[in-house]
TIVO-2410 file (N, C-alpha, C; in nm, 3 decimals):
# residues 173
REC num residu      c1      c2      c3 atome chaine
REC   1      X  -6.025  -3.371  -1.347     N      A
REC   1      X  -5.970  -3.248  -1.292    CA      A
REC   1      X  -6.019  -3.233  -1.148     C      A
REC   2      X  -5.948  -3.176  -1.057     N      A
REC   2      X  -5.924  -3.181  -0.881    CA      A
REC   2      X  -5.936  -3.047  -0.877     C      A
REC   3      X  -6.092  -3.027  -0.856     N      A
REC   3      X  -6.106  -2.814  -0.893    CA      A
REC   3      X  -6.131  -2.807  -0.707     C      A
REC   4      X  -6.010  -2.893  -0.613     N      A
REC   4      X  -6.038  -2.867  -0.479    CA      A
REC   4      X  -5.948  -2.744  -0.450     C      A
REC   5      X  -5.939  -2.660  -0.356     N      A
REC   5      X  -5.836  -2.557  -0.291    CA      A
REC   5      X  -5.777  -2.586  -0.163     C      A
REC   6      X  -5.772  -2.767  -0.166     N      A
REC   6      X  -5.704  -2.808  -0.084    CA      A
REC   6      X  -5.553  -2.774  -0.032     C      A
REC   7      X  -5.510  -2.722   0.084     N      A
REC   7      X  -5.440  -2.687   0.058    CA      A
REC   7      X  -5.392  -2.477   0.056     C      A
REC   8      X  -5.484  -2.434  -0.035     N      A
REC   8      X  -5.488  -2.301  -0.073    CA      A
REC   8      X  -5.467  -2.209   0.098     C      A
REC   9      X  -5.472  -2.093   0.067     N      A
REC   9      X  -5.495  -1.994   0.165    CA      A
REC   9      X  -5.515  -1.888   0.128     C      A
REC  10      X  -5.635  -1.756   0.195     N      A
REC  10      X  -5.618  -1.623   0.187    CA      A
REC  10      X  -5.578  -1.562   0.304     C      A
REC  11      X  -5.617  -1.451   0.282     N      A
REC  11      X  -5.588  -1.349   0.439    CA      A
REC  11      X  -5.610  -1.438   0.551     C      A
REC  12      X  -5.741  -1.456   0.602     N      A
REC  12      X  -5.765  -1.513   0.699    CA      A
REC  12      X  -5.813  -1.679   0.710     C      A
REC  13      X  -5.797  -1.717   0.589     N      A
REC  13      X  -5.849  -1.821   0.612    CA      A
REC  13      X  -5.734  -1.933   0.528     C      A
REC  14      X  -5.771  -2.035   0.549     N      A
REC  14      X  -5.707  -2.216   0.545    CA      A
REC  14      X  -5.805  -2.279   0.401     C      A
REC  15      X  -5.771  -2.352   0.343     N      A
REC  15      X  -5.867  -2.407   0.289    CA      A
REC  15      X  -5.811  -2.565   0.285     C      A
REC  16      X  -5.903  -2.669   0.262     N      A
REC  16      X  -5.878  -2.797   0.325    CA      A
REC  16      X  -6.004  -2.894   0.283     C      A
REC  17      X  -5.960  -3.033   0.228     N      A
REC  17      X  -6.091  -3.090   0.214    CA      A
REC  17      X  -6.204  -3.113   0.360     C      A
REC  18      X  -6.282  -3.117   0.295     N      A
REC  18      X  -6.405  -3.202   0.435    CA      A
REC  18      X  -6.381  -3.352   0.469     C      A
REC  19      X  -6.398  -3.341   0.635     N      A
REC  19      X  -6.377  -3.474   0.650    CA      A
REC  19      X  -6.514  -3.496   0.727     C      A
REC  20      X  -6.520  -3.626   0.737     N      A
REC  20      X  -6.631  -3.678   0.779    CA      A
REC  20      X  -6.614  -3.660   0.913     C      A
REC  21      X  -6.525  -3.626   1.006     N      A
REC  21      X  -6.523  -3.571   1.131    CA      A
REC  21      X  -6.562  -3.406   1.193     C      A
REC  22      X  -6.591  -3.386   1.035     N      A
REC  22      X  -6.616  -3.236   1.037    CA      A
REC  22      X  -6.773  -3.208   1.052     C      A
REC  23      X  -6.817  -3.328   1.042     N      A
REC  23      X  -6.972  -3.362   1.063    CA      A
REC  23      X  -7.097  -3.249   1.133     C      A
REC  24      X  -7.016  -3.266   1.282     N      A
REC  24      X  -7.045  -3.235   1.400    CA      A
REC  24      X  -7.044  -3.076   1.374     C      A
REC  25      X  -6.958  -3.017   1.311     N      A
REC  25      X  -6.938  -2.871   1.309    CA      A
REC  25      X  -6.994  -2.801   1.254     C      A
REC  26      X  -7.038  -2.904   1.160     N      A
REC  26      X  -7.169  -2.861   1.002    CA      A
REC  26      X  -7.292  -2.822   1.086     C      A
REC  27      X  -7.320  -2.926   1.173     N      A
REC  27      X  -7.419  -2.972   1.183    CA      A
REC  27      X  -7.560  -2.833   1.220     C      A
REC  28      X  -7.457  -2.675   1.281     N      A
REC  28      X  -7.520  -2.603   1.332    CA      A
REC  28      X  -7.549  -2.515   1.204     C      A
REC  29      X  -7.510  -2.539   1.087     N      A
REC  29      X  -7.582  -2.478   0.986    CA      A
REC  29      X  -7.732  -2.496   0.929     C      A
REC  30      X  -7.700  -2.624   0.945     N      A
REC  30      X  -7.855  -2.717   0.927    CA      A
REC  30      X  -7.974  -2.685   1.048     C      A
REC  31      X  -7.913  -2.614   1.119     N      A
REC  31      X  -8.021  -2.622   1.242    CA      A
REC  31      X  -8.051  -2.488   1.215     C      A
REC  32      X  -8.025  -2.383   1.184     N      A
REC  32      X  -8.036  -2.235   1.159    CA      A
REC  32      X  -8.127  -2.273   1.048     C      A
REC  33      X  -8.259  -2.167   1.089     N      A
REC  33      X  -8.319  -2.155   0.957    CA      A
REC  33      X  -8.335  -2.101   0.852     C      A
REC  34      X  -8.231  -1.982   0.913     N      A
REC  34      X  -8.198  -1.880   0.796    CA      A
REC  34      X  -8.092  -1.957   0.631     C      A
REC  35      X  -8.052  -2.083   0.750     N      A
REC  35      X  -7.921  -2.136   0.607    CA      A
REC  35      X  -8.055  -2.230   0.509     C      A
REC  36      X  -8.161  -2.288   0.613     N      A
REC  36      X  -8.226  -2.381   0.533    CA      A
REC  36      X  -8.326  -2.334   0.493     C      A
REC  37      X  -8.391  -2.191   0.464     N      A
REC  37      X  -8.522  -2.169   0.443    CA      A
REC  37      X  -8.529  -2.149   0.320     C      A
REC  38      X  -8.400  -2.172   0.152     N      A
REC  38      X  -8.368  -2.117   0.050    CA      A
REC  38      X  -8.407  -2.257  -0.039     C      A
REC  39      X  -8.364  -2.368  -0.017     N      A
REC  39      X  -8.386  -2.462  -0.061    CA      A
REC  39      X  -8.477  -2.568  -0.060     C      A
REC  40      X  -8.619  -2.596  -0.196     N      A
REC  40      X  -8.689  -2.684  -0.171    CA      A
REC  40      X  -8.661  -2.815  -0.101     C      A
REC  41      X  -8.558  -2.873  -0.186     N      A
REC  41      X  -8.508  -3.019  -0.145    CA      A
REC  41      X  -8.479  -3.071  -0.087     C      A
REC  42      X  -8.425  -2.992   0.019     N      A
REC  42      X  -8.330  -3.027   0.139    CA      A
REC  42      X  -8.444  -3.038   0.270     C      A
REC  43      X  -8.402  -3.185   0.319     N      A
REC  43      X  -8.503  -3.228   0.401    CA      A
REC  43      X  -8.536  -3.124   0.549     C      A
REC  44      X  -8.614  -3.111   0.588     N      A
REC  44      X  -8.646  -3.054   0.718    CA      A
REC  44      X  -8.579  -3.128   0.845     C      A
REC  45      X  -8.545  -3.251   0.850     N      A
REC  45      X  -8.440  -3.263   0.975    CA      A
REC  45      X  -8.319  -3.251   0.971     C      A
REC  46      X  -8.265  -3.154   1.038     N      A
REC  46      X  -8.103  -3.117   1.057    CA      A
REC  46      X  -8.000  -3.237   1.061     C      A
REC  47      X  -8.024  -3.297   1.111     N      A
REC  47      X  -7.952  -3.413   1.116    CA      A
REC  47      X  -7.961  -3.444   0.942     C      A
REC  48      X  -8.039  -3.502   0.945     N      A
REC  48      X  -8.067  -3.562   0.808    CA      A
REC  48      X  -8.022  -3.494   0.675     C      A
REC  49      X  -8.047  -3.353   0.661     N      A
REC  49      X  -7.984  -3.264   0.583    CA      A
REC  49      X  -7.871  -3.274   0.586     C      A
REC  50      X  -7.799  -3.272   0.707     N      A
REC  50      X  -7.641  -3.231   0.701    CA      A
REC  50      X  -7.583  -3.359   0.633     C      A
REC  51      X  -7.642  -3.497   0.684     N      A
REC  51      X  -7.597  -3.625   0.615    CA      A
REC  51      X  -7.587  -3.601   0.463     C      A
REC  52      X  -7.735  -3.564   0.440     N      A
REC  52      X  -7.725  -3.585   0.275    CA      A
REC  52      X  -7.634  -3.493   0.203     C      A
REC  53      X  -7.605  -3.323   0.257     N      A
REC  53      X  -7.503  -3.248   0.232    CA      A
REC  53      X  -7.365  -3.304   0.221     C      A
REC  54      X  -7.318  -3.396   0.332     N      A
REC  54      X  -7.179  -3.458   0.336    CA      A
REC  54      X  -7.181  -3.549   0.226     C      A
REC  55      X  -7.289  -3.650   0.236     N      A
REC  55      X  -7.288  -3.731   0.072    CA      A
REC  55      X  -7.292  -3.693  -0.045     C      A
REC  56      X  -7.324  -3.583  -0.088     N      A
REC  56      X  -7.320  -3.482  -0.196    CA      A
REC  56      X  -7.136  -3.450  -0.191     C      A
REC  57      X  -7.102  -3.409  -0.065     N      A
REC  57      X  -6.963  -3.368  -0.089    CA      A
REC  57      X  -6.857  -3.491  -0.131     C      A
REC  58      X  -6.856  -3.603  -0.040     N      A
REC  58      X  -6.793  -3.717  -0.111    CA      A
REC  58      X  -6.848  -3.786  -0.210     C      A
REC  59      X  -6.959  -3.774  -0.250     N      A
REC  59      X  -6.969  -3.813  -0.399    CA      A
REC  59      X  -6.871  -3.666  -0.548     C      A
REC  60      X  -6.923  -3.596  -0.476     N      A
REC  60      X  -6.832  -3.458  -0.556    CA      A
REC  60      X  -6.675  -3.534  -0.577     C      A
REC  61      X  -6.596  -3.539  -0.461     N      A
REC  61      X  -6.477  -3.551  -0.424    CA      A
REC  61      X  -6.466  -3.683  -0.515     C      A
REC  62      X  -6.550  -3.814  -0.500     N      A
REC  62      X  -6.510  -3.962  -0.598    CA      A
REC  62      X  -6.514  -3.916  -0.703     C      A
REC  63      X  -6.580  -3.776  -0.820     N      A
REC  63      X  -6.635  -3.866  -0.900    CA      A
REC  63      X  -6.535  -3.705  -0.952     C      A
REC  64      X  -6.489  -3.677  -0.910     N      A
REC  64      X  -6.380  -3.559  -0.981    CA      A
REC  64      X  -6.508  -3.404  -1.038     C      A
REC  65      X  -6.573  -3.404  -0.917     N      A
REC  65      X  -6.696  -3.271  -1.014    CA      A
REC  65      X  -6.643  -3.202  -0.926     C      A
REC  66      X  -6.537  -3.152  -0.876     N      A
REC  66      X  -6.507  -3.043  -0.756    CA      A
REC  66      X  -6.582  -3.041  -0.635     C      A
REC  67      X  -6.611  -2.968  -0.564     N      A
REC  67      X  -6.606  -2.962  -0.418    CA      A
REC  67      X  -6.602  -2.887  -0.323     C      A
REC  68      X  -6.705  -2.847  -0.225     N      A
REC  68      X  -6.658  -2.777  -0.065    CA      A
REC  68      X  -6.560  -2.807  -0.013     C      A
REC  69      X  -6.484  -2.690   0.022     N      A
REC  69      X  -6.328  -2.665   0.066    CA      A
REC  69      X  -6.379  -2.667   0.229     C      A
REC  70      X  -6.324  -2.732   0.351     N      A
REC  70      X  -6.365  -2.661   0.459    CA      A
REC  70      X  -6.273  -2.522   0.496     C      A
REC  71      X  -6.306  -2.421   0.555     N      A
REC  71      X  -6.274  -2.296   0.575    CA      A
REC  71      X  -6.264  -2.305   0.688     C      A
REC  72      X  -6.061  -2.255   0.717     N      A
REC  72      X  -6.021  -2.290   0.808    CA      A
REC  72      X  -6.021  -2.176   0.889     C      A
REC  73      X  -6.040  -2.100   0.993     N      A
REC  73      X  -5.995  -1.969   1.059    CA      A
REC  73      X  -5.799  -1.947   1.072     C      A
REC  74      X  -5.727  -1.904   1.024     N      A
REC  74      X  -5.591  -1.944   1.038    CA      A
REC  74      X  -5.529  -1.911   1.180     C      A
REC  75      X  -5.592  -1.796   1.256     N      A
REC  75      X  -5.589  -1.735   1.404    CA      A
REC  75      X  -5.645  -1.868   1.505     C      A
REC  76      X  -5.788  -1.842   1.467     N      A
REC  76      X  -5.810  -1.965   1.586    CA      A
REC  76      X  -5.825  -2.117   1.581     C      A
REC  77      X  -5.816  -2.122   1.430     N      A
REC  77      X  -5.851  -2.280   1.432    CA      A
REC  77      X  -5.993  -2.342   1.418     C      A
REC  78      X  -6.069  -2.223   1.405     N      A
REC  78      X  -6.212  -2.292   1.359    CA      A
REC  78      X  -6.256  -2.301   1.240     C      A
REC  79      X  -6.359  -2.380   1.286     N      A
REC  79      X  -6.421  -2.460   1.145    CA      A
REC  79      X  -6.513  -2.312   1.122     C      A
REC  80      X  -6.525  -2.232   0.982     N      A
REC  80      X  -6.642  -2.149   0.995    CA      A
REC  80      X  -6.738  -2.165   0.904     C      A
REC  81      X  -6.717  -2.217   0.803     N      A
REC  81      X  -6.731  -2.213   0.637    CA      A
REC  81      X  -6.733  -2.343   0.561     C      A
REC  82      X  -6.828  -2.288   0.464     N      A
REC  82      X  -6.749  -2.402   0.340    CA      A
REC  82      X  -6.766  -2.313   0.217     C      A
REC  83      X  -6.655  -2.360   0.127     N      A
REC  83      X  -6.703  -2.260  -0.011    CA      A
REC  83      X  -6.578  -2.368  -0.078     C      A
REC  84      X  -6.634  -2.387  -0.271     N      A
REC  84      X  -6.560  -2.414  -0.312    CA      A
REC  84      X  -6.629  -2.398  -0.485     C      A
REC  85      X  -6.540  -2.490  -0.546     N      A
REC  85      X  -6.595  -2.467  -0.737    CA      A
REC  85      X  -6.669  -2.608  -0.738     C      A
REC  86      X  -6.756  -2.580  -0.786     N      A
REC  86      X  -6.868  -2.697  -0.878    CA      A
REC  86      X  -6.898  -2.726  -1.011     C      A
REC  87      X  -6.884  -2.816  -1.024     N      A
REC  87      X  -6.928  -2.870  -1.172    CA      A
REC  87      X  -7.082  -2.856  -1.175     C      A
REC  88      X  -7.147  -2.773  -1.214     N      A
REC  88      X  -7.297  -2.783  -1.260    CA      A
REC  88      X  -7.394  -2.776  -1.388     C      A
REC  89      X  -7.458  -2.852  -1.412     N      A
REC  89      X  -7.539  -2.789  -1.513    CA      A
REC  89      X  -7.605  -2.694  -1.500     C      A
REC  90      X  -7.647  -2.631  -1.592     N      A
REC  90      X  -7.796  -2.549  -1.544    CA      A
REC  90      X  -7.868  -2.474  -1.647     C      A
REC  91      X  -7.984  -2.506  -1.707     N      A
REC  91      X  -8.060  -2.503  -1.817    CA      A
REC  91      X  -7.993  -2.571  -1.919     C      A
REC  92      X  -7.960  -2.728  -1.902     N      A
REC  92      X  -7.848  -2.794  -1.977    CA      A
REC  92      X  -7.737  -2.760  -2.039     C      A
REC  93      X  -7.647  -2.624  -1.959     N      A
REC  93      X  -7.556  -2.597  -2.010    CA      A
REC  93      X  -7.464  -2.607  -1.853     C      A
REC  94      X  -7.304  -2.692  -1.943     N      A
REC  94      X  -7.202  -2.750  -1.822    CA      A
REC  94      X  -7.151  -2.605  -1.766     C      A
REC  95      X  -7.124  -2.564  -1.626     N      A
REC  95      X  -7.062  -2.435  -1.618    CA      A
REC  95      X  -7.005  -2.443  -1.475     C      A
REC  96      X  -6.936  -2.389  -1.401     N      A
REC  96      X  -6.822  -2.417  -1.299    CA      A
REC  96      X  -6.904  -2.304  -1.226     C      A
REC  97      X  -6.935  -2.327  -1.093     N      A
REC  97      X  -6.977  -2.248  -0.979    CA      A
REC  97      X  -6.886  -2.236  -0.853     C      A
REC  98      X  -6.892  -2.131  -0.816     N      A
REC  98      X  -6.838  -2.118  -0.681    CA      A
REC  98      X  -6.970  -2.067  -0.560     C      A
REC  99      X  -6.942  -2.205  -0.510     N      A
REC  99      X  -7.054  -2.205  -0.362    CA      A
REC  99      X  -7.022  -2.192  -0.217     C      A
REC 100      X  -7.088  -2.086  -0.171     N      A
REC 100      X  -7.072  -2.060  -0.025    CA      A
REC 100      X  -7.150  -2.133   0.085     C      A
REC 101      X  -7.104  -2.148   0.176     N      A
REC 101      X  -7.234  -2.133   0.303    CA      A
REC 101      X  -7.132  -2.079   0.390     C      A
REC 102      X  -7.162  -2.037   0.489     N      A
REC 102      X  -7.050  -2.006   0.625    CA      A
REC 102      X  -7.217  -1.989   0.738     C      A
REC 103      X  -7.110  -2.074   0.871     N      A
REC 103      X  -7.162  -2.125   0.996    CA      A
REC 103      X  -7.271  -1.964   1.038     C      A
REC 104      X  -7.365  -1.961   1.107     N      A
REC 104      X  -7.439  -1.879   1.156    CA      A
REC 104      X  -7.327  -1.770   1.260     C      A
REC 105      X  -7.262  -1.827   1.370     N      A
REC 105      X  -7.217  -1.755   1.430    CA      A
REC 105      X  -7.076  -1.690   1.307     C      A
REC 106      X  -7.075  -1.709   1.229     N      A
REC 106      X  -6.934  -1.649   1.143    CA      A
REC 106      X  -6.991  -1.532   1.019     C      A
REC 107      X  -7.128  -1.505   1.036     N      A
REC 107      X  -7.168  -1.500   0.911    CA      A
REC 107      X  -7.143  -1.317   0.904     C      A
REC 108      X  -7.195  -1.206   0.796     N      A
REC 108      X  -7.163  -1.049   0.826    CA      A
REC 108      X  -7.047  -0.994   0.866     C      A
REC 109      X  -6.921  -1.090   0.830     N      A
REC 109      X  -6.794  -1.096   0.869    CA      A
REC 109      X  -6.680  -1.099   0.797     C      A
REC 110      X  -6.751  -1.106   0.614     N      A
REC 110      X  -6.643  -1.066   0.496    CA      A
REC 110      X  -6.588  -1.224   0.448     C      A
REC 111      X  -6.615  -1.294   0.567     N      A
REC 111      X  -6.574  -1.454   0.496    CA      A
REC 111      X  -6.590  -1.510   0.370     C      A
REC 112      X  -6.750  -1.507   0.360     N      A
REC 112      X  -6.804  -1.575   0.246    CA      A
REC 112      X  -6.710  -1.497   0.136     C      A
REC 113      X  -6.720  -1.368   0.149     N      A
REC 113      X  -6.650  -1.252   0.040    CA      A
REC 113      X  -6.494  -1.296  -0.004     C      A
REC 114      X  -6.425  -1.327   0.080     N      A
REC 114      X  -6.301  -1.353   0.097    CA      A
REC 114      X  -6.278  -1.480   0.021     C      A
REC 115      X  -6.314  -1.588   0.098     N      A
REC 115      X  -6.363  -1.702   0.008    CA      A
REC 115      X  -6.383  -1.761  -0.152     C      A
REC 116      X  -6.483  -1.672  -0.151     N      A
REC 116      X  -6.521  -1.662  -0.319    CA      A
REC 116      X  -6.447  -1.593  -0.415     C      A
REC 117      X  -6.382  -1.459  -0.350     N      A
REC 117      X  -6.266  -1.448  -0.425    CA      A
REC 117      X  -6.133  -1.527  -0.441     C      A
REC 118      X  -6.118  -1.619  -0.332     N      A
REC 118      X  -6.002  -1.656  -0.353    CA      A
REC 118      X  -6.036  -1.808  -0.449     C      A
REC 119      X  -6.172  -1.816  -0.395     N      A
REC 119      X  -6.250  -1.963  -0.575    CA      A
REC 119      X  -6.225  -1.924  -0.665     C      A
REC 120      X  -6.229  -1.753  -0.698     N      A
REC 120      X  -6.246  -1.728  -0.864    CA      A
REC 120      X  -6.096  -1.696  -0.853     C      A
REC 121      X  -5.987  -1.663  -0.792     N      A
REC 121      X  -5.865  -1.644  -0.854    CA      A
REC 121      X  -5.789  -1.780  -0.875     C      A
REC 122      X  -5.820  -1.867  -0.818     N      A
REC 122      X  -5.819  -2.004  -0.817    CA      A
REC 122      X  -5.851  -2.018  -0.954     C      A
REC 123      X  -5.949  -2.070  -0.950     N      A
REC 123      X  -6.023  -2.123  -1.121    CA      A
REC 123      X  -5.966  -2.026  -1.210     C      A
REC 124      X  -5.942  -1.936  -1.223     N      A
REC 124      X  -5.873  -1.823  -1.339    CA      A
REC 124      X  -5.776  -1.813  -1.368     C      A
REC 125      X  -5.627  -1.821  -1.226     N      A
REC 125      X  -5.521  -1.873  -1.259    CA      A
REC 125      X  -5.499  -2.004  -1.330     C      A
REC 126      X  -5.601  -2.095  -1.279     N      A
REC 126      X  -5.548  -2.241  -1.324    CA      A
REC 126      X  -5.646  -2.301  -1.462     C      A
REC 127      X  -5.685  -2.138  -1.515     N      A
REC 127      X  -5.751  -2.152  -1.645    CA      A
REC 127      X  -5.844  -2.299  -1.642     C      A
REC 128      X  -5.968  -2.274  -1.522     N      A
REC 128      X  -6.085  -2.385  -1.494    CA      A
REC 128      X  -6.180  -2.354  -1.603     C      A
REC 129      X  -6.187  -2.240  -1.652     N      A
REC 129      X  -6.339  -2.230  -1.676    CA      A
REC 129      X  -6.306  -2.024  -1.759     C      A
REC 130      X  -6.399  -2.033  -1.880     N      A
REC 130      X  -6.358  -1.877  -1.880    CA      A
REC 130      X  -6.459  -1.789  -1.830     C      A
REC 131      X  -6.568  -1.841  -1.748     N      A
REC 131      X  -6.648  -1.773  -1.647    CA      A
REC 131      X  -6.699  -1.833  -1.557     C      A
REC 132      X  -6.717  -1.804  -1.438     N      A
REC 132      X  -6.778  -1.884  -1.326    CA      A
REC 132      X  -6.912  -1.822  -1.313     C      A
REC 133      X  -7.031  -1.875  -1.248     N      A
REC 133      X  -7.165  -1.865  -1.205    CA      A
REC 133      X  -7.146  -1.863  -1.027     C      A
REC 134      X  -7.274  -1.831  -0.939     N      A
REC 134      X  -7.326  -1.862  -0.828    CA      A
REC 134      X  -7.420  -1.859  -0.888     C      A
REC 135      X  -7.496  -1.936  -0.796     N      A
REC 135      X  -7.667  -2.016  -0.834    CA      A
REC 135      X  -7.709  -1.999  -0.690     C      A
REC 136      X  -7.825  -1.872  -0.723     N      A
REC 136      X  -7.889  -1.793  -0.592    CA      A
REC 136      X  -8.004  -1.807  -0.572     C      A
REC 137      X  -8.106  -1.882  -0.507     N      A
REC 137      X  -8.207  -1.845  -0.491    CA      A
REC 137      X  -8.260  -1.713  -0.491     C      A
REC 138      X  -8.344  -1.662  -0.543     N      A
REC 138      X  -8.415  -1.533  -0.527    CA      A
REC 138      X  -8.406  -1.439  -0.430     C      A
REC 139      X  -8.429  -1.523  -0.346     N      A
REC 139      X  -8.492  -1.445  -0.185    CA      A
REC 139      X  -8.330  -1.429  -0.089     C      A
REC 140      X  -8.240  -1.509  -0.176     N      A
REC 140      X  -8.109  -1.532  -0.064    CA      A
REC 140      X  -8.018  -1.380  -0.077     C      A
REC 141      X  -8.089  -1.245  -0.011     N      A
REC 141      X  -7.992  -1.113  -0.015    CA      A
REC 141      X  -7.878  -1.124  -0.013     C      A
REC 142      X  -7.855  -1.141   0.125     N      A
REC 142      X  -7.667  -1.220   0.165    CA      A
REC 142      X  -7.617  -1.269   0.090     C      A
REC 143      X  -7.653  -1.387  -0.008     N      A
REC 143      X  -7.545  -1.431  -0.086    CA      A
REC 143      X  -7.558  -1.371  -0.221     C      A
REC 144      X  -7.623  -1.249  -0.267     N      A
REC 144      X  -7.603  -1.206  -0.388    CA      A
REC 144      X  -7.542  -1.075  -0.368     C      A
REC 145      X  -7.554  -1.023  -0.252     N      A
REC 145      X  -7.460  -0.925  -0.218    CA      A
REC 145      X  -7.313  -0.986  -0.255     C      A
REC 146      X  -7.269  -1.092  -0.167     N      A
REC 146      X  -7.122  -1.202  -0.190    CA      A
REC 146      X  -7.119  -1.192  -0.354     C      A
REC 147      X  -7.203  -1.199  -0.419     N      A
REC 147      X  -7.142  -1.258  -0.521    CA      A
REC 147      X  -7.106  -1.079  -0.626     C      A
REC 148      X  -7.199  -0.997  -0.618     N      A
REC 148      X  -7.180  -0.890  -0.654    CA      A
REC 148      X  -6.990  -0.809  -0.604     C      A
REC 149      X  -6.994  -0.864  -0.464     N      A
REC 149      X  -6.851  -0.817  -0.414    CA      A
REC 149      X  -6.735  -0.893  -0.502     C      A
REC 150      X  -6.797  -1.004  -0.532     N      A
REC 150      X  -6.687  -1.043  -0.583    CA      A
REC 150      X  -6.719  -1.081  -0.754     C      A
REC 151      X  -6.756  -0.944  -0.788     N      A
REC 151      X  -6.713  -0.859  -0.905    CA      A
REC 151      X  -6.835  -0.994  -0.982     C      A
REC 152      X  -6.922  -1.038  -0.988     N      A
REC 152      X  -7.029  -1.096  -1.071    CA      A
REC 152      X  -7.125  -1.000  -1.076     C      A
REC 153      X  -7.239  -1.033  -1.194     N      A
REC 153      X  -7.289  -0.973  -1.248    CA      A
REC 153      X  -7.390  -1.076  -1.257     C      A
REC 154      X  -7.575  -1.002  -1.253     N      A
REC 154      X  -7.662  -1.089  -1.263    CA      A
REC 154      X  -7.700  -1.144  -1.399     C      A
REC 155      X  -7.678  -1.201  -1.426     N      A
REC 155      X  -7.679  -1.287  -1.557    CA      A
REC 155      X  -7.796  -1.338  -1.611     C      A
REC 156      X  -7.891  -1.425  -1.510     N      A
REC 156      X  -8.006  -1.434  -1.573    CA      A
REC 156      X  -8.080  -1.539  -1.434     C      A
REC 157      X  -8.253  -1.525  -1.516     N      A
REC 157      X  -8.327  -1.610  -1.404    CA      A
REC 157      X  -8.364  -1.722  -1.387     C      A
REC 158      X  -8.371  -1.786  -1.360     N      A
REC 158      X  -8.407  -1.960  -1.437    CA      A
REC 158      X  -8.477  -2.017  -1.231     C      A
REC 159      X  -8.494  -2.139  -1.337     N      A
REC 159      X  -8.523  -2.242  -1.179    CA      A
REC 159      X  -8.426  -2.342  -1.176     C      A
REC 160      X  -8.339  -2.415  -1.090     N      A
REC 160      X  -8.239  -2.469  -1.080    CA      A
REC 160      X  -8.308  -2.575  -0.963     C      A
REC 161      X  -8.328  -2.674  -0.994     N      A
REC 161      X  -8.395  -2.819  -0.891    CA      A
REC 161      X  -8.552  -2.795  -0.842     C      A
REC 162      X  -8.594  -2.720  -0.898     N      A
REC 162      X  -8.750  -2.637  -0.854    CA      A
REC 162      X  -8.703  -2.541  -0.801     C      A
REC 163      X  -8.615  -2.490  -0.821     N      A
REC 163      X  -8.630  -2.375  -0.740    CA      A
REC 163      X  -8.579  -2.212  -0.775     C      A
REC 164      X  -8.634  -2.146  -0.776     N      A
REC 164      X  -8.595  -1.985  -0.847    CA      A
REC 164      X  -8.488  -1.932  -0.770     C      A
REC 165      X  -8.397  -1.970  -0.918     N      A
REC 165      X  -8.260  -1.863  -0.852    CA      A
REC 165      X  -8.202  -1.812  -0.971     C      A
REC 166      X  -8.113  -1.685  -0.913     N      A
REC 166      X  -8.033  -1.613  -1.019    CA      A
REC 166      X  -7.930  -1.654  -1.048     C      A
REC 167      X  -7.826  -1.638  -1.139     N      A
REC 167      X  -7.728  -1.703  -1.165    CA      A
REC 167      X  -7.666  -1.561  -1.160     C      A
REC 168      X  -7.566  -1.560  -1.121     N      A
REC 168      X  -7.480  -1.447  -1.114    CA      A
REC 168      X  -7.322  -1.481  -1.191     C      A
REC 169      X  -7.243  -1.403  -1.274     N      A
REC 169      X  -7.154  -1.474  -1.342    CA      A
REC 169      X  -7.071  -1.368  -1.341     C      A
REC 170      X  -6.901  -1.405  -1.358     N      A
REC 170      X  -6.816  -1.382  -1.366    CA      A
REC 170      X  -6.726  -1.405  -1.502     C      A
REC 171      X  -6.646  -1.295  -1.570     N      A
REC 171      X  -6.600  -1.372  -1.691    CA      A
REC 171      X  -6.418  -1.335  -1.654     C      A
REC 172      X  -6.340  -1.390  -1.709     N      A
REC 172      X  -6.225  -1.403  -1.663    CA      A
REC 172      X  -6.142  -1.275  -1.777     C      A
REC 173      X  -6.063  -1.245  -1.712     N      A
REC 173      X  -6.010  -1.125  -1.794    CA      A
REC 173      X  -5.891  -1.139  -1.895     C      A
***
C-alpha cells in the first residue's frame, strides 16, 4: 500500500513526493535547534542528520511503509514542510502515524495544522487505518498543540527509540 499524498492538495498547500534535489531546502531544518533538540538519535551534524533523514525517506518510499509528502506553498512555490502517514510500531503494536516537521522560517503559520488534517482525511477516506497516532516527544509544545487541532487526543506515554513521547490518537468516525 502507497499511503503517499502524492499528488493531493489543501487550501494552501501542494503535496508531492521528496526528491533528492530537495536536499538543499531540508537542510535549514537540521540547522535550527529548535527542530533538533527533541530527538536522542539524530546525529548533531546538520549535514549529516538531514542525509540520514532523506535515507529514512527513500527507504520508506522502496519498501511501501508510507512517507514524507514535500509541502508545496501553491502561491509561491516554496518548499516549507514535510508531513505525511507512517507505518510504525510502537510498544509492539503496528499503527499508522501522521508526521510533521515544517521549515523554521514557515513555522506559527497553521501549516503543520493544515497538513495533518489533510493526512487524516486522507487515511480515513481511503479507509488506511481506523485510527491514526502522532508520536511526540514530551517537551515538543508546538507539535502537540498540531495534533490536538487536529481533533487527537492524548492517548498515552511510552518511550519510542529512547525517547519520551506521547502518542496522541485519532479514531475515525
Amino acid at each position: 500500500m502507497d499511503y503517499l499524498l502524492n499528488g493531493e492538495e489543501s487550501k494552501r498547500l501542494l503535496y508531492r513526493k521528496i526528491q533528492p534535489s530537495d536536499f538543499k531546502l531540508w537542510l535549514p531544518f537540521h540547522e535550527d535547534p529548535q527542530s533538533i533538540g527533541h530527538w536522542s538519535e539524530e546525529p548533531t551534524d546538520p549535514k549529516e542528520a538531514c542525509e540520514q533523514w532523506f535515507s529514512k525517506i527513500f527507504y520508506r518510499y522502496e519498501n511501501l511503509l508510507g512517507g514524507m509528502n514535500a509541502l508545496i506553498h501553491k502561491t509561491t512555490g516554496n518548499f516549507i514542510g514535510q508531513c505525511g502517514l507512517l507505518k510504525q510500531t510502537v510498544d509492539a503494536i503496528p499503527e499508522l502515524e501522521i508526521g510533521y516537521s515544517i521549515l523554521p522560517a514557515y513555522r506559527n503559520k497553521g501549516y503543520a495544522t493544515e497538513a495533518a488534517e489533510r493526512c487524516k482525511s486522507f487515511a480515513f477516506d481511503h479507509t488506511l487505518a481506523n485510527s491514526l497516532i502522532s508520536i511526540i516527544h514530551i517537551e515538543n509544545k508546538a507539535s502537540q498543540r498540531v495534533a490536538i487541532l487536529n481533533g487527537m487526543i492524548l492517548d498515552k506515554t511510552t518511550l519510542y527509540k529512547n525517547n519520551p513521547v506521547h502518542i496522541f490518537r485519532v479514531y475515525s468516525k
